[in-house]
C-alpha positions in Angstrom: 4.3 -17.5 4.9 5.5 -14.9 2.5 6.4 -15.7 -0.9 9.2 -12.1 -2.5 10.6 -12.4 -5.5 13.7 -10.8 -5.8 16.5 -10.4 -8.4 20.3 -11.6 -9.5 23.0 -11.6 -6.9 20.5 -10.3 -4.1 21.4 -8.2 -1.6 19.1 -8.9 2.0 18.2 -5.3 3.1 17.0 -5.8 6.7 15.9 -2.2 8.0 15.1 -1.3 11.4 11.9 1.5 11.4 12.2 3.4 14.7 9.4 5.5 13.9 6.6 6.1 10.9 8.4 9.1 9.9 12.0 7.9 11.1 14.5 7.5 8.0 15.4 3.6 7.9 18.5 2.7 9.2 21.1 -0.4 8.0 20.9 -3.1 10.5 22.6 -5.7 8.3 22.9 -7.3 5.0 23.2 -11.0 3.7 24.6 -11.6 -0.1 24.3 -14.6 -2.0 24.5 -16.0 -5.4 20.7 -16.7 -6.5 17.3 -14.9 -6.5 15.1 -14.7 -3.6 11.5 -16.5 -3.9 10.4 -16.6 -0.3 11.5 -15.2 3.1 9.7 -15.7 6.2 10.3 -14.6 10.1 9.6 -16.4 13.6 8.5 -15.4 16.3 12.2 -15.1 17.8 13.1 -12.5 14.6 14.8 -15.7 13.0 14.4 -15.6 8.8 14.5 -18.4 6.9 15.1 -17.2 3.6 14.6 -19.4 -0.1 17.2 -18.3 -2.1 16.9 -20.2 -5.0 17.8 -23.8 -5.0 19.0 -23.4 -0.9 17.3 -22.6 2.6 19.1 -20.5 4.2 18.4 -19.5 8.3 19.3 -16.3 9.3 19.9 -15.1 13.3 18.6 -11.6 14.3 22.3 -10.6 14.4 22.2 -12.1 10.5 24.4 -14.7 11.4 23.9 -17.7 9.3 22.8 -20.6 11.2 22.7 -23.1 8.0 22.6 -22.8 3.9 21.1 -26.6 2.5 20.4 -27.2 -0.9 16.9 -28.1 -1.8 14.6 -30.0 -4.3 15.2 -27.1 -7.2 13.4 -23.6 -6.6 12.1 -22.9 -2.9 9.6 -21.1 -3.9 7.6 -20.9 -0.5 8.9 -21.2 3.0 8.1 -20.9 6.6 9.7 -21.8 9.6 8.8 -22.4 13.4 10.1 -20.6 17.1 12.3 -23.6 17.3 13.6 -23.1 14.1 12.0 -25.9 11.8 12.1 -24.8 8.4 9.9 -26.2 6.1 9.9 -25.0 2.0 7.9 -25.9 -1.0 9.9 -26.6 -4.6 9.6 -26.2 -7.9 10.5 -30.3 -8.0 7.3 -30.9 -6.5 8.6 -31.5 -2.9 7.6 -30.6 0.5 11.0 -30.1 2.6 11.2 -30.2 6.5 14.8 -29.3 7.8 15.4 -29.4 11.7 17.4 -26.6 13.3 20.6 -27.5 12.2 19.9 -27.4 8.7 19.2 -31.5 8.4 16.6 -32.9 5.9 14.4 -35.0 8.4 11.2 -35.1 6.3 10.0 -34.7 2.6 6.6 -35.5 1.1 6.7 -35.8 -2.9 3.5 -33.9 -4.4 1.9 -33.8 -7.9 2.9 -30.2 -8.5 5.0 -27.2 -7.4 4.2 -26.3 -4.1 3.7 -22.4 -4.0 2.9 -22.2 -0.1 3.6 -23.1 3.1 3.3 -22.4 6.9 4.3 -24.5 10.3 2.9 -23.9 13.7 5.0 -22.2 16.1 6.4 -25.4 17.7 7.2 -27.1 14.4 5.0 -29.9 14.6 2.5 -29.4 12.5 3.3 -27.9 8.5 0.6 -27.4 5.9 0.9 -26.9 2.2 -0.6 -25.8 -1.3 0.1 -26.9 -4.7 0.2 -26.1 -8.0 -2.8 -28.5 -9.0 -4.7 -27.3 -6.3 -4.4 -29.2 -3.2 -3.8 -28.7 0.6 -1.5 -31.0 2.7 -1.8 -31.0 6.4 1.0 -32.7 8.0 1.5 -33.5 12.1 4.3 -35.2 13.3 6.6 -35.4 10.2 3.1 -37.7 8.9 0.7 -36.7 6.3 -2.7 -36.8 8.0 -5.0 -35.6 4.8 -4.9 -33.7 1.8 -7.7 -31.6 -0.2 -8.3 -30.9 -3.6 -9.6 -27.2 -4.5 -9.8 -27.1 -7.8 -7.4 -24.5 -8.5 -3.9 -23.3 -7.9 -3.5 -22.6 -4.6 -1.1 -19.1 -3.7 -1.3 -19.0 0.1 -2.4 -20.9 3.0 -1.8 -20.5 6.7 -2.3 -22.0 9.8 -4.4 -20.2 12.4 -5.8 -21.1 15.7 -6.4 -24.6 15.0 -8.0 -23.8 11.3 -6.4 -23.7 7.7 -6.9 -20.6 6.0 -6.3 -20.9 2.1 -6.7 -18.9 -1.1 -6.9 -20.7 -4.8 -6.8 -19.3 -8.3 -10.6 -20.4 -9.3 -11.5 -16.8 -6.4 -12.3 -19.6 -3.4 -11.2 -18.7 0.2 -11.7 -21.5 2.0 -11.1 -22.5 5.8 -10.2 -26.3 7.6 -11.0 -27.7 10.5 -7.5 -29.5 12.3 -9.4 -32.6 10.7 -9.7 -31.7 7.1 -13.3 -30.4 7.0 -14.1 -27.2 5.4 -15.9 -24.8 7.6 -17.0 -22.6 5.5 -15.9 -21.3 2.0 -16.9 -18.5 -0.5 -16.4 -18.1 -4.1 -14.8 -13.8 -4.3 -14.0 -14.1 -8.4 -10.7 -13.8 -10.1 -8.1 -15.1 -7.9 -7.4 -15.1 -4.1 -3.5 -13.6 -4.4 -2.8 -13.5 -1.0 -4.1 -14.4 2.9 -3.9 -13.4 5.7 -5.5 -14.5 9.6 -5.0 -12.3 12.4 -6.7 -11.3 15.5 -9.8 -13.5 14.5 -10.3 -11.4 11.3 -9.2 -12.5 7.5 -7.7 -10.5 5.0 -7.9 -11.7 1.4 -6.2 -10.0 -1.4 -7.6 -11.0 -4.9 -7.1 -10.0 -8.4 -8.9 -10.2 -11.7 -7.8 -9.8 -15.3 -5.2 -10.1 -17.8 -4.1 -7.3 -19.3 -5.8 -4.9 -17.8 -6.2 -6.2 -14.0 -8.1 -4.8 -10.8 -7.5 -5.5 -7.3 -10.2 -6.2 -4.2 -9.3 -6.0 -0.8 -11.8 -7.7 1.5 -12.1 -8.2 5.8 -14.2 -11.6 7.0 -14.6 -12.5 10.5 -12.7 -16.2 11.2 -16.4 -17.1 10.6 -16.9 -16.3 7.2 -19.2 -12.8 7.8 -18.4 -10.7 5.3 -17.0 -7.4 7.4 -15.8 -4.6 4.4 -14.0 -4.2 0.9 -12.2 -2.1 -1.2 -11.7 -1.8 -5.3 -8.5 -0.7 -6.4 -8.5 -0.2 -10.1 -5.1 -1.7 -10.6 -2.6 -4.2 -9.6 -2.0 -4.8 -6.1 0.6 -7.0 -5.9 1.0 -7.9 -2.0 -1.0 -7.5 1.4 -0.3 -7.8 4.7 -2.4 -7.7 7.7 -1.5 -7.6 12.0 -4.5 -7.4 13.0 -4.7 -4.2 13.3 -3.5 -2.8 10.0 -3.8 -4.0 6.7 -1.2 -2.4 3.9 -1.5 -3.1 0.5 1.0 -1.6 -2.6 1.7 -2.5 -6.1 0.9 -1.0 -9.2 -2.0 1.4 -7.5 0.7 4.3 -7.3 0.7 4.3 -3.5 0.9 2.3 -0.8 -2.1 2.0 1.5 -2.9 1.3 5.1 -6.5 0.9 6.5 -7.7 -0.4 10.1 -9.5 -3.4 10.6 -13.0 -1.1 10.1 -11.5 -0.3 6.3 -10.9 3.3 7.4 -8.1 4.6 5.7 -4.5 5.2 7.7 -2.4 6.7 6.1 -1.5 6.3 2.0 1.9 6.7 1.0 2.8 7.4 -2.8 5.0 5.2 -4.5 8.6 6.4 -5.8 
């Protein structure tokens, strides 16, 4: 899961890249009524897209599959190769929608829920509050939840193991039966996640007014690999496992391999 913000009366830019230095091309666009909080891809190419108080499912072609409303905001949302959708509120719900756009499951929480993800076949959907806690869900059934003490921005399933991120600077990773495997306290707050190739990216940021970014590279076993300072905001990460891009308020956008070398760096416009 991805959580974008996006502005009035949205217009979906969805740009094919045929080559690094290839100018971007229109593939298609989607326009709607709201603001964008969260957009997320399967497998398949299939977006599921929360724009504002609906989920909306996208085809590769951008065909709309459905448009449901939802339990106020959808701030977070993720769905499965068999097109589950699953979406955290602003009302304090968790929202599972099968592939025809039907509410078949929905778990009431103490907060809004500002992440989610869902394993590939759709059975099994995890979540993160507001107030700090972690639901792990199989079968349309809670199975536990965790408190972590701290808001929690991101959290993603990963070869059998919950990956998550809080506000209080912990990155902590589950075992498939709620116990922690290992955790580690990184200061400020853990902005974003990321577990590929049995490496984790973590994004976190510290400050106020004046805020500065580190990017950091663990093994799924907690060893510390590499980091970097940035000495402003970075405002998103992603990593593929074999790239990890970062941009924001740094004045560029930055890619580095999974050693920390530097890429490429890109200034921003």
């Amino acid at each position: 899961m991805r959580k974008t913000i996006g502005s009035a009366s949205i217009l979906l830019m969805i740009l094919l890249l045929q080559s690094v230095s290839a100018q971007p091309e229109w593939d298609w666009t989607y326009k709607d009524q709201c603001i964008v909080f969260s957009m997320a891809f399967n497998h398949k190419g299939d977006l599921a897209v929360g724009f504002g108080y609906d989920a909306i499912l996208l085809k590769p072609s951008g065909t709309r599959v459905f448009k449901v409303p939802t339990r106020d905001f959808a701030y977070s949302i993720a769905v499965s190769d068999n097109d589950y959708t699953v979406v955290g509120t602003r009302g304090f719900f968790i929202q599972l929608f099968d592939p025809s756009g039907k509410l078949v499951y929905e778990y009431k929480t103490g907060n809004q829920v500002w992440a989610v993800d869902i394993s590939r076949d759709g059975r099994i959907f995890v979540a993160g509050s507001q107030d700090g806690w972690i639901y792990y869900f199989r079968d349309r059934k809670l199975l536990w939840k965790k408190d972590t003490g701290a808001p929690i921005w991101g959290v993603q399933l990963y070869n059998g193991t919950i990956v998550t991120g809080n506000n209080g600077g912990m990155i902590t990773v589950f075992d498939a039966s709620g116990r922690i495997l290992w955790s580690k306290n990184l200061g400020g707050r853990v902005w974003r996640i990321k577990a590929a190739d049995d490496r984790i990216a973590a994004l976190t940021v510290r400050g106020e007014s004046s805020i500065t970014s580190t990017l950091y590279m663990f093994t799924l076993n907690g060893t510390g690999l590499w980091h970097r300072e940035f000495s402003d905001y970075v405002r998103d990460m992603d990593f593929d496992g074999k790239r990890v891009v970062v941009g924001g308020d740094i004045g560029e956008i930055d890619t580095f391999d999974v050693n920390g070398s530097e890429i490429y760096s890109v200034p921003n416009f």
